[in-house]
N, C-alpha and C positions, 0 to 999 in steps of 0.2 A: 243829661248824660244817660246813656243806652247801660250803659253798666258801672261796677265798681272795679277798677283796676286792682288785680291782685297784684299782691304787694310784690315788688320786681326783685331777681337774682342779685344778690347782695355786688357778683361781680359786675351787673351790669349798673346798679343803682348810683354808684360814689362816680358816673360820668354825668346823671342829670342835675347837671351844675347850671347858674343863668349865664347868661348870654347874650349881647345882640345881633352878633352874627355869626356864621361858622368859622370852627378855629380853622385858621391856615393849615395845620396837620391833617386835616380829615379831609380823605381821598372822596371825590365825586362822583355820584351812582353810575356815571355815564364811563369810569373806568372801569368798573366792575367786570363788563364782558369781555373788555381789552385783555384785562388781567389774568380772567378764565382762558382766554385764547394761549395768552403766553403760556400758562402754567400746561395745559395741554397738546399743545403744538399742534393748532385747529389754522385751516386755511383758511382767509379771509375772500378767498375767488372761489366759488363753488366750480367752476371746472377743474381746480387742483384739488377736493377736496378730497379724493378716490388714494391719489397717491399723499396727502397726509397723514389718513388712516390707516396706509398701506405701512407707512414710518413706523407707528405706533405700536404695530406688532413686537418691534424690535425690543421694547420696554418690557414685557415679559419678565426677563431675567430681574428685574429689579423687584418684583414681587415678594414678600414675606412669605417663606411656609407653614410658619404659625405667627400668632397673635403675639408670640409671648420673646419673637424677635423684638418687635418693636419697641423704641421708648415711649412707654407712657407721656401723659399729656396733662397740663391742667386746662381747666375752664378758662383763665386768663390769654392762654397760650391762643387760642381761638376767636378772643374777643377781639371784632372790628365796631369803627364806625365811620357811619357813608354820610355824603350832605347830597341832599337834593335842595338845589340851589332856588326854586323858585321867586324866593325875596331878593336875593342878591343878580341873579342872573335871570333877569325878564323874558329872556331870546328865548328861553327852553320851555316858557310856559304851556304857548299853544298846542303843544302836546299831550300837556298832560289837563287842557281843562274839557268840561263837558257843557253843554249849555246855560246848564244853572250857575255857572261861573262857579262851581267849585269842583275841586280835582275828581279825575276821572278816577275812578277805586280799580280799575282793568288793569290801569297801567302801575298802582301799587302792588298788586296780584305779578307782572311779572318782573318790578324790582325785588321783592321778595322772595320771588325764586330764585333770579341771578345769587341774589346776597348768600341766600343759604347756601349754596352752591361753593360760592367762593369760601364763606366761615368752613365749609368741610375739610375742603383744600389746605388752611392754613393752621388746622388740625392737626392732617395729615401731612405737611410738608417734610420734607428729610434736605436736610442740609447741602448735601451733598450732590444733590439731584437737582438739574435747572429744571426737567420737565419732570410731571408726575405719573408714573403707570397707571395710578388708579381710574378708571372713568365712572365718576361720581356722578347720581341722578338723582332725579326727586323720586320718592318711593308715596309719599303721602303728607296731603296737605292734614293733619290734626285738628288742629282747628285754629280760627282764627277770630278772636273778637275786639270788637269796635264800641270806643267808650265817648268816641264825638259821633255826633249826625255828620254836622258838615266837616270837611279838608280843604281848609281856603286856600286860592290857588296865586296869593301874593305873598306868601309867607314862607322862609326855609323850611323844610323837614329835615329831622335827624334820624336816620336809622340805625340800631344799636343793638349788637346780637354775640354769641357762642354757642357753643356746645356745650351740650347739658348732660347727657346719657349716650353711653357709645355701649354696643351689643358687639358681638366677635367682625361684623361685616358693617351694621348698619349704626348708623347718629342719629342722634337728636336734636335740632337746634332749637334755640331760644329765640325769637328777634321780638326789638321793640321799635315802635314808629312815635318819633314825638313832633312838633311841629312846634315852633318859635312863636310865644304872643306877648308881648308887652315887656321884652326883652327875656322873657324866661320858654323855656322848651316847653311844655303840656303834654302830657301820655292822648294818644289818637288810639294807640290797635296793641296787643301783642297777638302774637302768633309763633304754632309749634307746627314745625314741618322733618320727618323723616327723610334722612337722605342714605342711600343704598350706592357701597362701592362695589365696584366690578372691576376685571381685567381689562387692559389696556383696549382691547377690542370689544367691551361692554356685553361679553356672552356668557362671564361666567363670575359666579362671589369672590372677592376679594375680601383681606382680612387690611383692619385697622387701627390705628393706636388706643391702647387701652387708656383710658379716662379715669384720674386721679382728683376726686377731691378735698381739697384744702382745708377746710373749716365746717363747722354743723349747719351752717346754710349752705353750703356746697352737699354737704353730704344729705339734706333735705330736697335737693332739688334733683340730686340723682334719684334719689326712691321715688319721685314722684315721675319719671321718665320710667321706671322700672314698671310704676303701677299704670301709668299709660299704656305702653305696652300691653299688659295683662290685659287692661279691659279694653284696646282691641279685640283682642282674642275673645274675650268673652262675647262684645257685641256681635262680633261673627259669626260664633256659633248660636247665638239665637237669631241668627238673621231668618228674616219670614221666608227666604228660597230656600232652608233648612228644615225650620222646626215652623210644629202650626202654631196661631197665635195662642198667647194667655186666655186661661177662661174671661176675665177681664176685658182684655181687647176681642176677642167672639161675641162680648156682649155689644158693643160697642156700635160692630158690625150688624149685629143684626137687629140692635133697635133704630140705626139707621134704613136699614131692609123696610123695618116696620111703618116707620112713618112718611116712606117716599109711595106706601100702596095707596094705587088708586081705590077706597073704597064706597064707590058709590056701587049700587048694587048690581049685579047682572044676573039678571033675573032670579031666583029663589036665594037672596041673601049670599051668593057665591063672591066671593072675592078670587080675582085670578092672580097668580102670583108673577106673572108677565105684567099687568098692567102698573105701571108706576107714575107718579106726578110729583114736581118738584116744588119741594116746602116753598112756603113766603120766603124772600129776600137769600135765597141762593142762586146757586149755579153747578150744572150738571159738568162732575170732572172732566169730560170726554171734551167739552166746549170748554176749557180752561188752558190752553196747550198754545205755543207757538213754535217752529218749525225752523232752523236757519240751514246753508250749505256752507262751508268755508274750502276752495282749493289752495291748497297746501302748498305757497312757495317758496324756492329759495332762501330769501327773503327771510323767512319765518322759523330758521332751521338755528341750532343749538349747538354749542360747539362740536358736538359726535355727530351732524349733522342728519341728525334724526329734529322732527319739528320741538320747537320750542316750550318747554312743560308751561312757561309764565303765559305763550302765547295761547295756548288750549283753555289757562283757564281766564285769561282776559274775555277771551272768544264767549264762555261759557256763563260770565257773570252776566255779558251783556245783553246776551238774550233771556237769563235770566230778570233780569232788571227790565227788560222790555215787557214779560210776560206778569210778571206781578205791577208792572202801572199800565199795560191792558187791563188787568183785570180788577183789579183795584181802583180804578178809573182816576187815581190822583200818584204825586211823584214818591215812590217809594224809596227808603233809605234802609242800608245794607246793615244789618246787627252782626250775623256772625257767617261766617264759612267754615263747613266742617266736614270732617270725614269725605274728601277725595282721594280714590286711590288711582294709580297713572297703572295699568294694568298691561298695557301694550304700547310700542310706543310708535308714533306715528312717522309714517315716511313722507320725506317732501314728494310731491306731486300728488300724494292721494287726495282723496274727495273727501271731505268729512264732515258728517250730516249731523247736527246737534238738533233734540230734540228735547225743550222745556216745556215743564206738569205744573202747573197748580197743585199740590197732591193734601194739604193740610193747610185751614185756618182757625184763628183763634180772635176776636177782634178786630184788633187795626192789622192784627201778623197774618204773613203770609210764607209760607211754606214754600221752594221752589226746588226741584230734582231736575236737574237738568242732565239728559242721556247724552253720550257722545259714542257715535262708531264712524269707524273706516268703511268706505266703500270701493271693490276692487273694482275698475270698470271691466275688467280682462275677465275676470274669474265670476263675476257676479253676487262674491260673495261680500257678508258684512260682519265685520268684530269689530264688538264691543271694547272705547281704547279707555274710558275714564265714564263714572258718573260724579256731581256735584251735589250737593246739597249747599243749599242759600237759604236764610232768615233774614227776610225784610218786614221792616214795620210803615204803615202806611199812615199819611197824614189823615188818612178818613177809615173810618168803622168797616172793613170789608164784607159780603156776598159771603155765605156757607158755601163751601164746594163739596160736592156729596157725590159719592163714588155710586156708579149701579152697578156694575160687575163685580164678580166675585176676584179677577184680577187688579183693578182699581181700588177695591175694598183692600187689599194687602197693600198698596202703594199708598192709603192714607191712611193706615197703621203705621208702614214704615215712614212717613210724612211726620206723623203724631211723633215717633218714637225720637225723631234728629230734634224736633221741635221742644220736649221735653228735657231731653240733655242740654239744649244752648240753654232755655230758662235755668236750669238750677246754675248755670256758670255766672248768670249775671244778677 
C-alpha cells in the first residue's frame, strides 16, 4: 500500500458493505454524462449545439438572488454511487486497460470529473425544475491519492461520493473509488475536487444551496473543507511567482549552485561561475522534459461544449506517465494528483500544447508538472489553460535531476514543495 486511507465520511462509510457483485440499484458510470446532458439540456449533435446554448439563456429567471432563497441541503441529499462494471460487463474493458493489463488511471481522471459534476447537480437540484440553470464546472482538482499500485482491469469498481463543504457559489465534493476482491469492495483512491456554479450561460457566479450538517462527523468534515480552502489561499500566496523562497529553500538552491561547478582550475585558481558539470548519477532538468500536441475535437467537448475538464487531465497524466518512465527508465506508478487548477477553459478546435518537467526527485519518487496552454493559430498567441502536478513512484532508485537556471532552480522548489505536501498525506 502507497498510503493509509484516511478514515472515510461517516455518510459515505455505512455503504462499504461486501458484496459479489453490483447492487441492481446503482446507476452505471456510462449514465453519468447521459444524466449531465438531461439535467442541462446539452445537444448531443455538435451542429445543434449553438442553438442549445442559445435555449439556456432562457433559465436565467430561475436563478436565486441570494443564498438564503435556497433550501438548505444535507450530505446525504448528494450522496451517489456509480458501478463501473469491468467484472460483470467484459465488453467495456478495452477501454479502460493499458498495457500492463491494469486500468488505465486517464480514464478514472475523467469518471471522476463526470461524477463530481453530477454529485453537484444533485445537490443543487430543485424539484420543480426538469432542467437546471446552474452551469456547474470543475474549478480544482485538490488532491487525489491512491492506496493500491495496481486497478485490476477484471474486477467491478464502485464509486462513492457527496458534498462535503459548500461556499455562497462554490462545493466540495468528496468521492471514493473501491474495487471489488474476494467478494468485498477495497478502498483504491479518495479524492477532493472543487466545483464552481455559474449562470446558465457559464459567464457569471452563481449562488448554491447552503449545506447542513447532521452529526459531529458531518460537522468535522465541513471544518476540514473550510481548512482546505484556507490553505489554498495560503499556498498561493507563498507561491514562488509571488514571494522569494525561504531562507531554507535559498540554501538549498545554492548548495546545488555549488556542487554542479566545474572546479578544475582555470589558470590562477579561478573558478568561473558559468562553467558547471553534472554530479554522478543525475540529470540536468532542461533534458528531463517531454513535449505533446492534442487538437481539440468535438468529440472531446463537455456538456457547455467547451473541452472536456476529465479529458485535459487524462491528456496530462499521460504524458505525465510517459515522462517519468522516460526518465526513470522502468514503469512508474501514480501515488497522488494534486493542486490542478482549470484557469481557462478550452475551446473545441484549439491546439493544445502540454508540456511535461521532471521538476523534483527523491529516491524511487518522481516529481512531474505538467504545463498545458491554448494555442491561437489566428492570433499567434498562447494561454496558459491548467498546470498539473503528478507524484509517481518508480520500481527502480531514480537519477537526481538538478536544475541550472535560476528559473528551473524555482520550478524544483516548487517541485519540492507539491512533493512535500503528498508525503505528509500518506
Amino acid at each position: 500500500r502507497l498510503c493509509i486511507m484516511r478514515k472515510l465520511p461517516s455518510v459515505l462509510a455505512r455503504t462499504l458493505t461486501s458484496g459479489t457483485s453490483a447492487s441492481p440499484g446503482f446507476p452505471d458510470i456510462s449514465e453519468v454524462r447521459s444524466k449531465l446532458r438531461d439535467i442541462v439540456g446539452a445537444s448531443t449533435n455538435w451542429r445543434d449545439h449553438v442553438q442549445a446554448m442559445q435555449e439556456r439563456k432562457a433559465l436565467h429567471t430561475l436563478l436565486a438572488k441570494r443564498q438564503e432563497d435556497l433550501p438548505p441541503r444535507r450530505m446525504k441529499d448528494s450522496y451517489l454511487e456509480v458501478i463501473l462494471p469491468l467484472g460483470s460487463q467484459p465488453a467495456i474493458r478495452e477501454k479502460y486497460l493499458n498495457v500492463h493489463n491494469s486500468v488505465r488511471f486517464g480514464r478514472i481522471l475523467e469518471d471522476l470529473d463526470s461524477l463530481g459534476v453530477l454529485i453537484c447537480y444533485t445537490h443543487t437540484k430543485q424539484e420543480m425544475q426538469q432542467r437546471s440553470p446552474l452551469s456547474i464546472v470543475t474549478a480544482l482538482v485538490d488532491k487525489i491519492n491512491l492506496c493500491q499500485k495496481i486497478i485490476r482491469p477484471d474486477c467491478d469498481i464502485k464509486f462513492i461520493g457527496n458534498v462535503s463543504w459548500v461556499g455562497k457559489t462554490s462545493m466540495e465534493v468528496k468521492m471514493h473509488m473501491l474495487q471489488l476482491h474476494d467478494g468485498d469492495y477495497s478502498p483504491v483512491l479518495d479524492a477532493t475536487f472543487v466545483m464552481v456554479a455559474r449562470d446558465p450561460e457559464n459567464k457569471r457566479p452563481a449562488f448554491v444551496n447552503p449545506l447542513i450538517p447532521e452529526s459531529p462527523e458531518e460537522e468535522e468534515i465541513f471544518k476540514q473543507g473550510e481548512l482546505n480552502k484556507l490553505k489554498r489561499i495560503e499556498f498561493s500566496t507563498a507561491s514562488l511567482l509571488k514571494m522569494a523562497p525561504t531562507a531554507e529553500e535559498r540554501n538549498i538552491v545554492h548548495d546545488i549552485f555549488l556542487n554542479t561547478l566545474d572546479t578544475r582550475q582555470e589558470g590562477e585558481g579561478t573558478v568561473s561561475f558559468q562553467s558547471r558539470k553534472l554530479p554522478p548519477n543525475s540529470v540536468w532538468m532542461e533534458d528531463a522534459k517531454l513535449k505533446g500536441l492534442e487538437i481539440c475535437h468535438p468529440e472531446e467537448r463537455n456538456i457547455f461544449n467547451r473541452i472536456f475538464g476529465g479529458f485535459l487531465m487524462r491528456k496530462a497524466f499521460e504524458l505525465g506517465w510517459a515522462t517519468a518512465c522516460s526518465y526513470g527508465g522502468s514503469r512508474p506508478f501514480i501515488v497522488s494528483v494534486d493542486d490542478i487548477m482549470f484557469q481557462k477553459p478550452v475551446e473545441v478546435g484549439s491546439l493544445l500544447l502540454l508540456s511535461g518537467q521532471v521538476c523534483y526527485t527523491e529516491k524511487n519518487y518522481i516529481q512531474i508538472r505538467v504545463h498545458s496552454e491554448v494555442y491561437n493559430a489566428n492570433t499567434k498567441e498562447h494561454h496558459t489553460t491548467n498546470t498539473f502536478h503528478f507524484t509517481f513512484v518508480s520500481e527502480n532508485e531514480v537519477p537526481q535531476v538538478v536544475p541550472k537556471t535560476y528559473g528551473e532552480s524555482m520550478l524544483y522548489l516548487d517541485g519540492k514543495r507539491h512533493f512535500t505536501a503528498v508525503m505528509k498525506e500518506i
